[in-house]
N, C-alpha and C positions, 0 to 999 in steps of 0.2 A: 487067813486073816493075818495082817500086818500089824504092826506100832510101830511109828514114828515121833519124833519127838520134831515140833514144827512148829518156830514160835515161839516157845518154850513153853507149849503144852503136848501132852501123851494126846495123838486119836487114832484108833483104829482105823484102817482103811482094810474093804472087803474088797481085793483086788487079785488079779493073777501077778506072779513075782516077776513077770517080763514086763509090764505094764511100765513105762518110762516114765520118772519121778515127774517129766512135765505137763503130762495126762494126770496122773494123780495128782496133783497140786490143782490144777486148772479144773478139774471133770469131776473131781471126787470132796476135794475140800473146798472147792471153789477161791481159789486164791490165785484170781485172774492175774494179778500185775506181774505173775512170770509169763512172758510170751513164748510161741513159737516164728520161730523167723528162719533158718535157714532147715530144718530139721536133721542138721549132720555137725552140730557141734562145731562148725569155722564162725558162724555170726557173735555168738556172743546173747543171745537179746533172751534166754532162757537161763542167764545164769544166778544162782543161788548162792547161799554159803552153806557149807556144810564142813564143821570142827573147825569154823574161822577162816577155811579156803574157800575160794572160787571153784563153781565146780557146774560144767554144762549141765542141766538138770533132762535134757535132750539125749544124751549117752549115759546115763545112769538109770539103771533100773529099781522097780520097788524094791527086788530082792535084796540087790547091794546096799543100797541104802537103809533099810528095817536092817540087816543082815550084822552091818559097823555100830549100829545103835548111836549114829550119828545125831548132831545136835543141827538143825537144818532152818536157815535161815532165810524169808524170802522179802520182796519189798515191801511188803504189808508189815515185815516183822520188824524189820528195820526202821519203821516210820513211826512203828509202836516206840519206839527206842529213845524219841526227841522228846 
């Protein structure tokens, strides 16, 4: 079991730590508007914030990211924001 902080809410996610934050976001929280588009991190069209960067959500894993206790931010969260 994971926590992440997404949105600026704490949810657990019941996942393996290798599971890529863009399968978790999309498959487990359902927080489609991150997409998959190239799957190697050059496109761009997976990217999130996390601690205020950009960050491919395609090469970061659950573990890294539960791991930093980062603050993780995707377009659903941002739109929360206006």
């Amino acid at each position: 079991m994971y926590f992440l902080d997404v949105n600026g809410s704490s949810v657990e996610v019941p996942a393996a730590g290798q599971m890529p934050l863009l399968w978790v976001l999309r498959d487990i929280l359902g927080l489609t508007g991150t997409k998959r588009g190239c799957g190697s991190g050059g496109c761009g069209a997976c990217t999130v914030w996390v601690d205020g960067k950009p960050q491919k959500s395609c090469g970061l894993d659950l573990h890294a990211a539960a791991g930093c206790r980062a603050r993780i931010v995707t377009i659903e969260g941002l739109g929360a924001a206006n």
